[in-house]
C-alpha positions as CSV (number, residue, x, y, z in Angstrom):
1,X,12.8,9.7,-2.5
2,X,10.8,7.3,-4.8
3,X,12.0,3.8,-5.0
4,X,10.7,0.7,-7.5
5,X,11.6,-2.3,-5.8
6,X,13.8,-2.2,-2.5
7,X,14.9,-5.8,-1.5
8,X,16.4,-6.0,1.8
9,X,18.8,-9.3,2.0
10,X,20.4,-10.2,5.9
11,X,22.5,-13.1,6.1
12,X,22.8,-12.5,10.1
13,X,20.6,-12.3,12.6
14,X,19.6,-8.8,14.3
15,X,20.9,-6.7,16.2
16,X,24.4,-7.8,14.3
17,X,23.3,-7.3,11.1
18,X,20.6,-4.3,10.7
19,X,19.3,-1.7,7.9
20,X,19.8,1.7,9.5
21,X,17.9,4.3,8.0
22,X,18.0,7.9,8.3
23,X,16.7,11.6,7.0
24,X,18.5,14.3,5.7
25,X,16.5,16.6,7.3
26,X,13.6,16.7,10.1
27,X,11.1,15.0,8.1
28,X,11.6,12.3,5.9
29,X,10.2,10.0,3.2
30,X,10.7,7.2,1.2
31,X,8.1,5.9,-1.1
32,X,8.8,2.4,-2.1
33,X,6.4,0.9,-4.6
34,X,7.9,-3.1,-3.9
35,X,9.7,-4.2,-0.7
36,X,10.8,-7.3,0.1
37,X,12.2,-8.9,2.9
38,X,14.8,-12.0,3.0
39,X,16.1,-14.4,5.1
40,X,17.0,-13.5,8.1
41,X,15.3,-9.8,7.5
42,X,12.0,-11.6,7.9
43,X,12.4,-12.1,11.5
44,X,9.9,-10.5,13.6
45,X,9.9,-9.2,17.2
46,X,6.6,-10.7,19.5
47,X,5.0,-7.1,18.1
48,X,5.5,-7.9,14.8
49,X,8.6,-5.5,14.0
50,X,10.6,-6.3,11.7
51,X,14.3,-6.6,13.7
52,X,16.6,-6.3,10.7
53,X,15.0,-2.7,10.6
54,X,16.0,0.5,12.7
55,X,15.0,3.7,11.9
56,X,16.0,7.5,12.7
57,X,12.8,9.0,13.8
58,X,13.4,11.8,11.3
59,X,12.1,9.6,8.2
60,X,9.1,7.5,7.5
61,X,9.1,4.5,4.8
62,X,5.5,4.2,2.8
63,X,5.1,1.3,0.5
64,X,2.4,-0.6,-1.8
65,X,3.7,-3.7,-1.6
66,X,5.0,-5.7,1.2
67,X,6.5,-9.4,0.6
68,X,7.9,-11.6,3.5
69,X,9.3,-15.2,2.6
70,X,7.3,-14.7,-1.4
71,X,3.7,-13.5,0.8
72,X,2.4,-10.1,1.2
73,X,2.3,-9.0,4.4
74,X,1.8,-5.6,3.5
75,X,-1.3,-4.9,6.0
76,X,0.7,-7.2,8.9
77,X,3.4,-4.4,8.7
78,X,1.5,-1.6,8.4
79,X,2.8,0.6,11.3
80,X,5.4,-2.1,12.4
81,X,8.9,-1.4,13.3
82,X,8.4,1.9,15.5
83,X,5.6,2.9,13.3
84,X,7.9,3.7,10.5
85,X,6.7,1.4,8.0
86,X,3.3,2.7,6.0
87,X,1.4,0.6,3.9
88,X,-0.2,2.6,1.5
89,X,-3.0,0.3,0.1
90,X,-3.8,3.1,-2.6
91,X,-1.0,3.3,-4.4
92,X,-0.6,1.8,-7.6
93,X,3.0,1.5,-8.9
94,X,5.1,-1.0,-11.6
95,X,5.9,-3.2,-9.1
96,X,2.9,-3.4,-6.8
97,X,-0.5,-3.6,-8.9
98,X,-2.5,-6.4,-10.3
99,X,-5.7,-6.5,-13.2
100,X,-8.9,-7.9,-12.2
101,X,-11.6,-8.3,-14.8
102,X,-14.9,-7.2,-13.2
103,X,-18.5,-8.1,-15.4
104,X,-19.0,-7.5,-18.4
105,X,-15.1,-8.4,-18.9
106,X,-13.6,-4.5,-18.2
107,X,-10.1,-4.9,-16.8
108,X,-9.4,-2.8,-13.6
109,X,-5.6,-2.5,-12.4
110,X,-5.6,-2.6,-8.4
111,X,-3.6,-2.6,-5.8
112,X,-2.0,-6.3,-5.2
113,X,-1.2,-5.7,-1.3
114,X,-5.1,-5.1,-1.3
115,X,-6.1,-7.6,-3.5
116,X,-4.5,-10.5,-1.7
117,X,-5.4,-9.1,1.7
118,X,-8.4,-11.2,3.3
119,X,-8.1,-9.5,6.4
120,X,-9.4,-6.1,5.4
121,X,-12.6,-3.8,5.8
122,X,-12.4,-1.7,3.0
123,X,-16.0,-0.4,3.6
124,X,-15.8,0.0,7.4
125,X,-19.1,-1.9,8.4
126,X,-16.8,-3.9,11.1
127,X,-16.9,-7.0,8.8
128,X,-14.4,-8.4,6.7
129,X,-14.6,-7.6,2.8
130,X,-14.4,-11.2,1.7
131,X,-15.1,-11.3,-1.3
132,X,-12.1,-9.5,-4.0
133,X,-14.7,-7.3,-6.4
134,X,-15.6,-5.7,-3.2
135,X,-12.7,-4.3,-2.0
136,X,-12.3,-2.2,-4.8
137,X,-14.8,1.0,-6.0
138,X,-14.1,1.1,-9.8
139,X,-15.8,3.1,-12.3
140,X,-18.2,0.4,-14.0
141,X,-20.1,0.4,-10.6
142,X,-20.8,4.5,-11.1
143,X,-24.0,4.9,-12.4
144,X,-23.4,9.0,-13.5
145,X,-26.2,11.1,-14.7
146,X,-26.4,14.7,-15.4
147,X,-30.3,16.6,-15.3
148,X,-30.1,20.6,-15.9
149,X,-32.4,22.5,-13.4
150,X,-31.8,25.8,-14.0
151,X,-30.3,27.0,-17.1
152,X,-29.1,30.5,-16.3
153,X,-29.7,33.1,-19.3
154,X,-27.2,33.6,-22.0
155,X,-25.3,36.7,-21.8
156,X,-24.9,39.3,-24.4
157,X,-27.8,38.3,-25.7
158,X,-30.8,40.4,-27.1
């Protein structure tokens, strides 16, 4: 199932009030493109589940977008809640992406989750990406040539 924006609201505290979730079948998905957590839904376990959340092991939720008290925390909860909860950096949807004008003034729509994230190694050197432009591999930075080597022969030709 594909969701836009799924905005999970608790007025009471876990375990009274929770969000069970639970598949159909033996493997499940939901792919949620903006989810947000309020009040008391933001509460977090010493491990950084989320307790307002409970899962069947039978279905997995994968989102672009993360918000917790109007912040992402999209990487935070990335494999929270009994690894359940996916954050899918690469996904671009309504609800989750952001433009960043990159020299000489091309707009590139990214990831927001990604773009706010500041703790993130997006090219696996072991260091943090700092700086935003970085995170991101867009087209203007492809330098694409083409060179012939070996032109085969023409068939059917005399």
């Amino acid at each position: 199932m594909a969701v836009g924006r799924l905005i999970l609201d608790s007025l009471g505290a876990a375990p009274g009030t929770q969000f069970y979730f639970s598949g159909t079948g033996s493997s499940n998905a939901i792919y949620v493109d903006y989810l947000e957590l309020r009040d008391q839904a933001t509460n977090r376990d010493n491990n950084g589940n989320v307790k307002a959340l409970d899962f069947n092991s039978n279905l997995v939720i994968y989102y672009a977008q993360a918000i917790v008290n109007g912040i992402s925390l999209a990487h935070q909860l990335n494999h929270k809640t009994a690894i359940t909860c996916v954050g899918c950096h690469h996904m671009l949807g309504v609800y989750s992406s952001t433009n960043l004008v990159y020299p000489p003034g091309v707009t590139n729509t990214v990831n927001a989750a990604l773009a706010q994230d500041s703790q993130i190694d997006s090219d696996g050197d072991g260091l943090l990406t700092v700086a935003i432009r970085l995170r991101f591999f867009v087209p203007a930075q492809m330098n694409f040539t083409m060179t012939l080597t070996n032109v085969p022969p023409v068939k059917g030709a005399a």
